[in-house]
N, C-alpha and C positions, 0 to 999 in steps of 0.2 A: 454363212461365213466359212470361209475354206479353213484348213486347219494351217498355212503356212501366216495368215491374217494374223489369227490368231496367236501365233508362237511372236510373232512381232509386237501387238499388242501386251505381250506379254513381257517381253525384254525391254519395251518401253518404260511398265511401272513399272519392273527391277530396275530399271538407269535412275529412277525418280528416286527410288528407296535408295542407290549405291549414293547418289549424289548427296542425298540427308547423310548418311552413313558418314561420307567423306569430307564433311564440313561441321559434323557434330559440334566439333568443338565451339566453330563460328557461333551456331545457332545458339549452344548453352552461354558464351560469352554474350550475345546481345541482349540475350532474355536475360542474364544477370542484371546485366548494366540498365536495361530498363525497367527492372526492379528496384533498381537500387536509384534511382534519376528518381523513381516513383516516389521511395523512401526517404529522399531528402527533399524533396518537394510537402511530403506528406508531415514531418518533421517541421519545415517551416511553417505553415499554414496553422491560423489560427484556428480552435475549434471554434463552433458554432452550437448554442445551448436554446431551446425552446420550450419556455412553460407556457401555462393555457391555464385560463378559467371559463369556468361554465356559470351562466346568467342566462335568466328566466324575463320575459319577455312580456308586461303587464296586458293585459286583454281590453278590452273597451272597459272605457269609465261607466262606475253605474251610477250615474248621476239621476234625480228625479224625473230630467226632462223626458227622458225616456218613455216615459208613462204616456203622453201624447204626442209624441214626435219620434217617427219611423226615422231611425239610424238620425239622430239630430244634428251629432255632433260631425256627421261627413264622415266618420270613421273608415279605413281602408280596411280589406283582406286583410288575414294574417300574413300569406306571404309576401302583401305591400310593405306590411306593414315591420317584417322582419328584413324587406329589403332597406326600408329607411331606416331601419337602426343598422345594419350594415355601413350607409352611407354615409350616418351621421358619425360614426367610428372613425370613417378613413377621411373625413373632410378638413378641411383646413382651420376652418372655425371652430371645433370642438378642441382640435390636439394641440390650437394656440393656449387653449385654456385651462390645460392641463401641462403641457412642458415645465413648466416652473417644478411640478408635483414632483417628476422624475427625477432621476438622482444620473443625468447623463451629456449634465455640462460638462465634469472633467472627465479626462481616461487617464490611466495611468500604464507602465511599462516599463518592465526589469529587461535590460537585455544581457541577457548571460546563456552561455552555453552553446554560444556563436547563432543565437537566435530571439524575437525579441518579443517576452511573455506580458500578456496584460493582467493585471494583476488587480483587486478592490481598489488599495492605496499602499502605500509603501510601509513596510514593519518597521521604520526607523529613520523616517522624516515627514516631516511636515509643509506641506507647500500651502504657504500665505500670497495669493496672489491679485490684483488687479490690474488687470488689461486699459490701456490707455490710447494704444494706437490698434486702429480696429482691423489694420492687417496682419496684428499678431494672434486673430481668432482662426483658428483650425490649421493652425503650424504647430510642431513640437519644437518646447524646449528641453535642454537633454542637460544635466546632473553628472558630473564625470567624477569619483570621487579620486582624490589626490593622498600618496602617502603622508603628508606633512598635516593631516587633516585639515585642509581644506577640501576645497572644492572647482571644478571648475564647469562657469555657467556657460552653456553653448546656444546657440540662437541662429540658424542654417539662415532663416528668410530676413536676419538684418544684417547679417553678417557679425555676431557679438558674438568675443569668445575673452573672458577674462575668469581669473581668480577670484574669489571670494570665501569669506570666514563663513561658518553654520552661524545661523540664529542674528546675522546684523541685517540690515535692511540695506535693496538693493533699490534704486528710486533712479529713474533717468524718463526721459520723453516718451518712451513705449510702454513701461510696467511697472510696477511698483510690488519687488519679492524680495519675500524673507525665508529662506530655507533651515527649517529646525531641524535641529539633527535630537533625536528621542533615542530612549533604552530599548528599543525593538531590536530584531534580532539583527544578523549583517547578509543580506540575501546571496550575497557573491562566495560567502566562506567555503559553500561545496560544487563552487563551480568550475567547471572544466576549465576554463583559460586556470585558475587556478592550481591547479592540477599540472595543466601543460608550463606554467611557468614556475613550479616545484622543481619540475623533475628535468625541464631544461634550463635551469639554474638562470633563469634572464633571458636566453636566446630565444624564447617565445614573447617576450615583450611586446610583438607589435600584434600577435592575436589578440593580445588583452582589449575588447570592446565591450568591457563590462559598463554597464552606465544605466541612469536613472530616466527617464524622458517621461513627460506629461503633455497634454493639450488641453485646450481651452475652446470649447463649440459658440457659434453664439446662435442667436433664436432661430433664426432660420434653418439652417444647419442640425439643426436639435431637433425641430418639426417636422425636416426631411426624414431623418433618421428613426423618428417614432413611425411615419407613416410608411417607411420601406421596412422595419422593422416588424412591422404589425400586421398578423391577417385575424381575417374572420372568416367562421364558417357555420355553415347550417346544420344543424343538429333534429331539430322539429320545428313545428308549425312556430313556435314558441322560445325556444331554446337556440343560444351562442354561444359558438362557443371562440374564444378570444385567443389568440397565439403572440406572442413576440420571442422575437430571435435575437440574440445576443452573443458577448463571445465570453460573458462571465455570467456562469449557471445563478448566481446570487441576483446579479443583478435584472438578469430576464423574468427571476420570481415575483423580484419588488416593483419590479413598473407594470409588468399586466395585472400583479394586482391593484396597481394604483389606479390604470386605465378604468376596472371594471367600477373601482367605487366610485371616480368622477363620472363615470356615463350616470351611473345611478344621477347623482345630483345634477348631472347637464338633462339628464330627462324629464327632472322635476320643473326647469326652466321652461322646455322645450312642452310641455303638456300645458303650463299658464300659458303660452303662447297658444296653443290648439284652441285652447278656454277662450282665450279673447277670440279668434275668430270665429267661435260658437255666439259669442256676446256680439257681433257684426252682423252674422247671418239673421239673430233675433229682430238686430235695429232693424236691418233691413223690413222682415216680418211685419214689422211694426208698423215701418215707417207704408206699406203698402197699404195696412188694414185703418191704418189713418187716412187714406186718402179715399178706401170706403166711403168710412163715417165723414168726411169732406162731401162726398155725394151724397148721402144720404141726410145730411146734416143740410142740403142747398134749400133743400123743398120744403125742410122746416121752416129757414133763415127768410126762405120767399115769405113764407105761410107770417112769420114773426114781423117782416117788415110794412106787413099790412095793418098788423095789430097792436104792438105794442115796442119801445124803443129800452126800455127798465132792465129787461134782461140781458141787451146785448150792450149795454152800458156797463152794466155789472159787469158780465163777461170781459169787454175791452178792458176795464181796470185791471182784473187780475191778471191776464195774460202781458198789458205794459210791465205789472209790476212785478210778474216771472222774469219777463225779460229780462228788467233788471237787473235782477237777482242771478241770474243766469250771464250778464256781462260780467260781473264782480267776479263770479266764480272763473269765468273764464280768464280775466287778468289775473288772478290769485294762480290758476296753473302755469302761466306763461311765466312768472315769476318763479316758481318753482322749478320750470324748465331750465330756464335762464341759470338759476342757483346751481342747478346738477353739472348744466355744463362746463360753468366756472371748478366747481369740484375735482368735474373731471379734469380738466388744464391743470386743476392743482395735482394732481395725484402722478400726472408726467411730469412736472417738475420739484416732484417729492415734495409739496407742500399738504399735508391732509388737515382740516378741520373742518368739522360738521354742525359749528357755531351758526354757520348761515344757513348751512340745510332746516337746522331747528329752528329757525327764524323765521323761515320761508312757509313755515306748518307743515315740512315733510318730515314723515315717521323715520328717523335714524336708529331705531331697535336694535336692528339688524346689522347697522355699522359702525356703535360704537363701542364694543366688545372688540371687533376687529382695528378701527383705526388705536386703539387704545395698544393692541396688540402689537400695532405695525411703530408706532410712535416710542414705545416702552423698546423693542428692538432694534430701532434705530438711535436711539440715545446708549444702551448699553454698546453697541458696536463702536459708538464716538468716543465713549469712555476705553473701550477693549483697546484701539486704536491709538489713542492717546497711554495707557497703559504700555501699549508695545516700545513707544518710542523711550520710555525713562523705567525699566521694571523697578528700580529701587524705589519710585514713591507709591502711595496706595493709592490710585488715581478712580479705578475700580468699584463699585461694589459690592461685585461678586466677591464672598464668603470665604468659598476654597482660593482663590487665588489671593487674597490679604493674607488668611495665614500664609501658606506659601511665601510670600514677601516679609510677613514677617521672621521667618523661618528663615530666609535666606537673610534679611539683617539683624538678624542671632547670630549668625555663622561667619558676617564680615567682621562682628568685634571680636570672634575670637580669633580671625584671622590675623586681626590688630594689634590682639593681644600678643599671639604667637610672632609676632614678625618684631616686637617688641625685643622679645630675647632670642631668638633666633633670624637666619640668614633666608634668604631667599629658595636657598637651596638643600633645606634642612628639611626631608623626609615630613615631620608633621604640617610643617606649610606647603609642601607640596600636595598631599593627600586635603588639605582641606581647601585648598586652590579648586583641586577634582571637584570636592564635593560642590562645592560652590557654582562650578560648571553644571553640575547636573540638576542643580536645584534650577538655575537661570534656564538650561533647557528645557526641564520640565514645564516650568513657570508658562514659557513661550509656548510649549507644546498644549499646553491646558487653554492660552488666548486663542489659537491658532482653531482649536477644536469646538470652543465656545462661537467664535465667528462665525464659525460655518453653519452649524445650526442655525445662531440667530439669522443669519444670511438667509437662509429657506424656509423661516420662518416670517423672514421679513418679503420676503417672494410671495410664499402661500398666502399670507395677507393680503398683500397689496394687490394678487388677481384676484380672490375672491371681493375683495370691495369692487374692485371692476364691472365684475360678475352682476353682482348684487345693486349697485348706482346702477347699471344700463339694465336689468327687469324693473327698478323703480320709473326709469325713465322712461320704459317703454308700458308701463302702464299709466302713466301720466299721459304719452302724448293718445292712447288711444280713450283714455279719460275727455281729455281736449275734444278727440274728435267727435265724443261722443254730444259734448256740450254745444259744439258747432253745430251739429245733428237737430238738436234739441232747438236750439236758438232759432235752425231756419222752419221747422216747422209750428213754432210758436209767430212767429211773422207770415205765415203761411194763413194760420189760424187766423191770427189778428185782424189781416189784409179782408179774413173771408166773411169777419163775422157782419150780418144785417145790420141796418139802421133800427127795424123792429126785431124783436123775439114775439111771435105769437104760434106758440105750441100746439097742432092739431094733435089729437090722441094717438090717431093710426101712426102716423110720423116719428113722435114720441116714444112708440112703443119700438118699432126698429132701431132707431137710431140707438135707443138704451138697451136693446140688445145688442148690435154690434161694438157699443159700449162697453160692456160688461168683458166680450171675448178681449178686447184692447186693456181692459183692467185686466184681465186671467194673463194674458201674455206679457204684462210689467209684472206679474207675483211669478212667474217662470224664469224671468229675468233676472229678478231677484233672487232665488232662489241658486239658478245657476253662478251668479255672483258667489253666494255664500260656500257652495261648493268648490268652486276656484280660491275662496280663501282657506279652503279646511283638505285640501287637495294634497294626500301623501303618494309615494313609489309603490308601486306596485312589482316596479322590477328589482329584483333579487340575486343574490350570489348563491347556483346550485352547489358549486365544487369550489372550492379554494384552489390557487396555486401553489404548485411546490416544487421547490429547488431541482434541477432535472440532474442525475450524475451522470450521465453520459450525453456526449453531443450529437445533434440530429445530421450535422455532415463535419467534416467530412468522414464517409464509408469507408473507412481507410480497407477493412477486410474486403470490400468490394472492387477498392479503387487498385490495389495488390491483384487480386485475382487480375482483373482487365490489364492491369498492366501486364503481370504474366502472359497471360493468352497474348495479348496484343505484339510480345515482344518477341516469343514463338513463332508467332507471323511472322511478324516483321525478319528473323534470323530463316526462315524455311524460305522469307523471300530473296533474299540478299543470297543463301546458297543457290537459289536458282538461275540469280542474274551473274553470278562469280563463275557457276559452272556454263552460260550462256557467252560471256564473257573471255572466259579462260578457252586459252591459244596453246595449253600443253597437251599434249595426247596420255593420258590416264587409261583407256584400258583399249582390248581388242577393238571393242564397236567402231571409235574413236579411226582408228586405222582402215576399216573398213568401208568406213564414211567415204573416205580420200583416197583409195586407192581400189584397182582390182587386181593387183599384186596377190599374191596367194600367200598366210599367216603361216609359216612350219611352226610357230611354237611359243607359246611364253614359256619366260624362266625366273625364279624367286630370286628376291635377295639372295648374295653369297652368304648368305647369315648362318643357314643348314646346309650342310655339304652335302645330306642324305638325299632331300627334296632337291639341291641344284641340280646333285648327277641324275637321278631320277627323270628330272623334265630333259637333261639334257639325250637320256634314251629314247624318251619319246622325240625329240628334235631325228634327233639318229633315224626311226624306227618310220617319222614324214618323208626322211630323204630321199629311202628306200624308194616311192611312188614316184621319184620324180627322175632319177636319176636310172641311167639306161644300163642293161645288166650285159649289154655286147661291150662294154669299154670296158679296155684292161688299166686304165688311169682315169681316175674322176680329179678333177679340178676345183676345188669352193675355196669361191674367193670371199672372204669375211671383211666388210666394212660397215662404215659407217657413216652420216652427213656433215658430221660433226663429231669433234675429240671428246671422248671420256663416256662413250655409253654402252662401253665396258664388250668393244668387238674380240681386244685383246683376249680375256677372261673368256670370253665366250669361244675363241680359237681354241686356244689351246684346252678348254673344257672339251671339247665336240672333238679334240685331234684324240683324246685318252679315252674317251668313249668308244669311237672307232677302232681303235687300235686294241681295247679289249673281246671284239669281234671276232680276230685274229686276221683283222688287214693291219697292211705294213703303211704306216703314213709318217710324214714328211710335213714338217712345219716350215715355212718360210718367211719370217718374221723381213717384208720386205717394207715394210714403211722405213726408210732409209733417212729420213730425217729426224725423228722420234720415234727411236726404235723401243719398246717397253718389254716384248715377250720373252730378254734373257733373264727378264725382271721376275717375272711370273711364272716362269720356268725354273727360274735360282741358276742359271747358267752365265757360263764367261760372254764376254759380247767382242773382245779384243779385237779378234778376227771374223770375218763372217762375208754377206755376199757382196758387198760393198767390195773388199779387200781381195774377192773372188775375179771381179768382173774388172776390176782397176789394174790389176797384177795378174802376171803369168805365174798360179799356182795353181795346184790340183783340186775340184772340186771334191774329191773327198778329205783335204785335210782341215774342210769346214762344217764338215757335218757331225752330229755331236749324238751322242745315243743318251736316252731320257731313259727309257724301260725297253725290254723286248715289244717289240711291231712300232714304236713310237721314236721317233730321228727331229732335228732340230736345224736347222742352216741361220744364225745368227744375222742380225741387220749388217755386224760389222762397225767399222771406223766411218763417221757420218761425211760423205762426200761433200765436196761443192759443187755436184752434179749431179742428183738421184737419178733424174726425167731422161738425162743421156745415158743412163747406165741402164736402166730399164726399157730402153729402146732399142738398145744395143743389140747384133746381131749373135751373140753369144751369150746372151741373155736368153733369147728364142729357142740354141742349141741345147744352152744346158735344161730349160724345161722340158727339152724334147727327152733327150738322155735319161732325166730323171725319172719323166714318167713310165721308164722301160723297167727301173727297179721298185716303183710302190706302188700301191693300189689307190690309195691317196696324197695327193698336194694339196694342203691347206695356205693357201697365203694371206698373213696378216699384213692389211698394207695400210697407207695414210686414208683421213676421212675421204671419202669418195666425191663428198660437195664442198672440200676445202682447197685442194692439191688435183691436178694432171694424173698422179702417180697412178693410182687406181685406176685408172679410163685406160690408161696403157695394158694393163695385164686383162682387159675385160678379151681380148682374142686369146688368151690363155686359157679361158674360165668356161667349165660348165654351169658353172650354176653361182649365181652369187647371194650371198646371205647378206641383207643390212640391217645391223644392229641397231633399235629402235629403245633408246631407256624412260621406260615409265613416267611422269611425271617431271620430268627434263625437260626431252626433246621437247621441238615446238611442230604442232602442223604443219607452218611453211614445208619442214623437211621434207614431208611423207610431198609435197606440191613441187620440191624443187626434185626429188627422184622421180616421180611420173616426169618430168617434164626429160629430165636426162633420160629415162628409160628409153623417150619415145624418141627421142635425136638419137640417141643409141643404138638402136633397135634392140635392145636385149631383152631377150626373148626367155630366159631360162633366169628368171630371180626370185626372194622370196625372204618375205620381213621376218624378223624374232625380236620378240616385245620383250625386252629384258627389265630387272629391275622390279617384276611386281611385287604384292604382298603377298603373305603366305597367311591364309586363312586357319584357325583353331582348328577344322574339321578338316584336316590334312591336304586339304581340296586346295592348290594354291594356285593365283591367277590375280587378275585386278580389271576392275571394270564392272559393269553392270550386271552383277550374279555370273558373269564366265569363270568356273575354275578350273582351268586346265592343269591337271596335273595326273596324278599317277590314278590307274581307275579309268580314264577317261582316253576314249579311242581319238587319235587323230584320222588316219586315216584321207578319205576323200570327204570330209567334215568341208574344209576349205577350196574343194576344188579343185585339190590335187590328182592331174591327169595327164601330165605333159611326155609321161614315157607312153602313153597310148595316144599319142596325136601323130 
């Protein structure tokens, strides 16, 4: 790669770096703002909290049968066998069985601080509720409290929004609430709307969205939630470990741990089930080595039917009279069958008794501790209920809440007493009014809390009888199937036995050995039975759960970082499309692009006067190369495309340079329309060339002395004819005349791409300057002078990039690393060669 490749390559990544440089600002302002978009976003978003328990994973049963029977029981791998406790975790059928257990029917939620927190349950009310219309499960209702202490109840999905008192009862076709207001603490007291409505005295009134909101899940919904909630993962051959995610750290503790002790008990279910199918695979066994001893038994029954009939007479009796025996038992199941299922219809229409189960000879052990349970808590909730609607009688049983009521009608005689001799509005009947109220709210608060337990207690019962009647039921019908089993190979037998019994020995001696193994395989049978009834958990809790203090997303320090980074992108991108975009000419390169015009010079803000004269020597010092040294008058004509990119300032800056040289130069402030340079000069403008060219007066008695070598000729009084007075034939003369007395004519005239005027003086002119401001002009400009240039033919011009910035390191210029300034040669840099063509 050449080295001119390279220098380009080079000035490329300084444009990239000047471009970052010159939109800093943009890029910090986006990256803020997408920090900060992050940080209210992150602000709102609820956290998310994850505990885990670890449970141990029981190995194969070690049952007797084991002893002659390779893997009997069908047992899978471990890793089968960690896979189906996996499965049985996230399946529908287990987490039906447990929802009740969880504590994630209701949610609750404070919304203060213009965001809206979920919270256990509220520090200072009580929500009594019952759902009636089953489209109000998984809607919020929202709590608004009012200054006159009430309340106001809102309901978005029925449209209900009305007032109502704490602690009365709200009853209509959807729901049936009682909202108690308790001695907890007031959640809203340090909350910002509170704050913003201090301290703007009410004009923040409509921020105020502080409000109470609750929901209500129903079973489905709840069972979703557990199974999106919940992972499992593999730890060893043996070992789970349990996860649930939640947005309240308390409550993610309490439900995986409740998950892991119900799998315990769903897998002691789930292993009687494995057992009966051990007790299938035996029948089968059986039912095969039966039909052995059926062959083996033919050649005796032949051998017997020749000889004797006594035996299989006998035989026939007892096997009719099994049979028998064996139909009884099987209507006695079917009846018991029948009983459970009635049970069951009872138990969905909340009726429970186990009067016919016991009737029926089925063992209720097991479920009358539990219906006693469910019965005892559904009568106390009728009595709690009935309590709610009249506190003042003692309707109740409960202990703590009769005192209580007694407590509170202690407190209305002396209310009675007091109203006796005083007014309604006499300080002691007011305060015992108070009291009164907070006895009635506690009172409610204490029903309201009683409820709810027995509520989940009255839950946890009634699926554990569930539970418990359908393993009863399901070892009853495989009971059934067993007796059906039994029944057909007793008629099997029956069908097969001979007219004779005559027993040859050799015959005898097999058939009572394969007898014998058919007797070993019912004591196996047995056995396994006995084992299935004495059948404990083997699986275990390794680790407890515990409360998590910090939440597993959102990464806010991660989701900050990436937003940073990302927003640094994003602003490095947007300066690159703005400086892609952008149609102002910013520095040399920019002008270079669009013209081959030859650069004499940039020049700093007028900000330092040290650095403007400075660059304006080096302007002076380019001229030199261009400007031919046989002419006794040089001509530069100073313009511009457009007004205001400071041609003026830069005329008369270049005419004082010059003329400290020790040439005699001549300003001609000829833009005749807006004349500016008596302005910039600090000179009279009364008279001038205007007033020259219009009237027969002397051309010296408008030229004006600045300093020694430095003269001035005024625009003058603004014609109504600039274009004819600059065309004028004595217009021509007197440039001729003048350039006999100076070494220099500077003409400031109108913008060059706005007005005629300019184009006129261009046969006057050696050399024309267009002033080019920084970060103004537009490129069109630099497009609309090539094109004039070339209609023009002028041949002798040359841009000055005014306006730049002045860089710290004295080096001033603007654009992609160019600093032109003092220090730095122009010279033939640009191409300057026109006095040698």
């Amino acid at each position: 790669m050449d080295k001119v490749s390279i220098e380009e390559e080079s000035i490329d990544f300084r444009q990239l770096l000047e471009i970052l440089k010159r939109n800093r600002f943009y890029i910090f302002l986006i990256t803020l703002l997408t920090v900060c978009i992050t940080g209210v976003y992150l602000y709102f978003i609820p956290p998310v909290y994850s505990s885990s328990v670890t449970i141990t994973l029981d190995g194969r049963e070690n049952l007797k049968i084991e002893k002659f029977l390779p893997n009997p029981m069908g047992l899978d791998s471990d890793n089968k066998r960690i896979e189906l406790a996996k499965i049985t975790l996230k399946s529908k059928k287990f987490i039906h069985t447990i929802v009740d257990k969880l504590d994630i029917s209701k949610v609750y939620f404070i919304r203060k601080n213009f965001k809206k927190n979920e919270v256990e349950a509220f520090p200072n009310l009580k929500i009594d509720i019952r759902i009636q219309d089953k489209q109000l499960y998984n809607t919020f209702f929202e709590i608004i409290p009012q200054n006159n202490g009430k309340f106001l109840l809102k309901v978005p999905a029925i449209g209900y929004l009305k007032e109502h008192d704490y602690n009365n009862e709200i009853k209509n076709d959807y729901f049936v609430l009682r909202v108690i207001k308790t001695q907890g603490d007031d959640p809203f007291l340090d909350s910002w709307e509170e704050h913003l409505i201090k301290y703007l005295k009410g004009f923040a009134s409509s921020l105020d969205d502080r409000a109470y909101l609750f929901k209500i899940y129903d079973k489905d919904t709840q069972e979703n939630m557990v199974s999106n909630n919940m992972n499992v993962k593999t730890l060893s051959n043996n070992i789970l470990t349990i996860e649930y995610q939640n947005t309240s750290a308390i409550r993610s503790q309490k439900n995986v741990q409740e998950i892991a002790k119900s799998y315990i008990d769903y897998s002691l279910v789930n292993k009687t089930a494995n057992l009966e199918q051990t007790l299938e695979f035996l029948d089968k066994q059986i039912m095969k080595l039966k039909q052995t001893l059926q062959k083996k038994g033919k050649k005796l029954k032949e051998y017997q039917q020749k000889n004797s009939t006594l035996t299989s007479l006998d035989s026939g009796m007892v096997l009719s009279q099994t049979l028998e025996e064996k139909k009884d038992l099987l209507e006695e199941v079917k009846l018991q069958l029948q009983e459970i299922k009635n049970f069951q219809q009872g138990v969905k229409s909340g009726i429970l008794s186990i009067l016919s189960l016991t009737s029926a000879g089925i063992d209720t052990s097991s479920l009358q501790a539990l219906v006693e349970r469910y019965q005892l808590s559904g009568n106390s909730i009728r009595e709690l209920r009935l309590q709610q609607e009249d506190i003042s009688k003692s309707v109740t049983s409960n202990i703590q809440i009769n005192q209580m009521i007694n407590q509170l009608k202690s407190e209305k005689l002396v209310l009675n007493d007091l109203l006796n001799g005083f007014t309604e509005a006499h300080p002691q009947v007011v305060e015992q009014k108070r009291h009164i109220d907070e006895i009635e709210s506690k009172i409610h608060e204490t029903i309201v809390a009683n409820l709810d337990k027995l509520q989940k207690d009255k839950m946890i019962a009634e699926s554990t009888i569930v539970s418990n009647i359908a393993m009863v039921q399901h070892n009853l019908e495989n009971k059934l199937r067993r007796i059906k089993s039994d029944m057909r190979e007793k008629k099997a037998l029956l069908s097969s036995l001979p007219a004779k019994n005559l027993v040859n020995q050799d015959l005898q001696r097999n058939f009572s050995l394969s007898e014998t193994f058919y007797t070993f395989l019912l004591q196996k049978k047995i056995e396994l039975q006995i084992s299935k009834a004495s059948i404990i958990a083997n699986t275990m809790i390794l680790e407890d759960a515990t409360v998590p203090h910090t939440p597993i997303k959102p990464d806010k320090k991660k989701i900050l970082l990436t937003s940073l980074i990302f927003g640094f992108i994003l602003g490095v991108l947007f300066s690159f499309l703005r400086g892609f975009l952008d149609k102002k000419i910013r520095s040399v390169q920019d002008i270079e692009k669009l013209t081959d015009t030859p650069i004499y010079g940039t020049l700093p803000l007028n900000n330092n006067e040290r650095f403007f004269k400075e660059a304006l020597r080096n302007l002076r010092t380019n001229l030199q190369f261009v400007l031919s040294e046989d002419k006794h008058c040089t001509h530069i004509l100073v313009s511009s495309t457009v007004a205001g990119e400071g041609k003026t300032l830069v005329s008369s800056g270049l005419a004082d340079i010059i003329s400290q040289a020790d040439k005699k130069v001549l300003i001609l402030d000829l833009d005749l329309r807006k004349p500016r340079m008596h302005k910039e000069l600090k000179r009279s403008n009364k008279i001038g060339m205007s007033n020259y060219l219009a009237n027969d007066i002397e051309i010296t008695s408008v030229i004006q002395t600045i300093s020694d070598n430095l003269y001035f000729i005024p625009a003058g009084t603004i014609p109504p004819n600039p274009s004819e007075l600059l065309m004028s034939k004595k217009f021509d003369s007197t440039i001729v005349a003048l350039s006999k007395n100076y070494d220099y004519l500077i003409f400031d005239t109108a913008p060059i791409g706005s007005v005629t005027d300019a184009n006129m003086l261009l046969k006057h002119t050696d050399i024309l300057l267009l002033i080019v401001k920084a970060n103004e002009a537009e490129k069109t400009y630099i497009e609309s002078f090539n094109k004039m240039k070339k209609e023009k033919k002028i041949k002798s011009a040359g841009i000055v990039l005014n306006g730049v910035k002045l860089y710290k390191n004295k080096q001033y210029g603007y654009g992609y690393g160019y600093g032109y300034g003092y220090g730095y040669g122009y010279g033939y840099d640009y191409g300057y060669g026109e006095k040698n063509k």
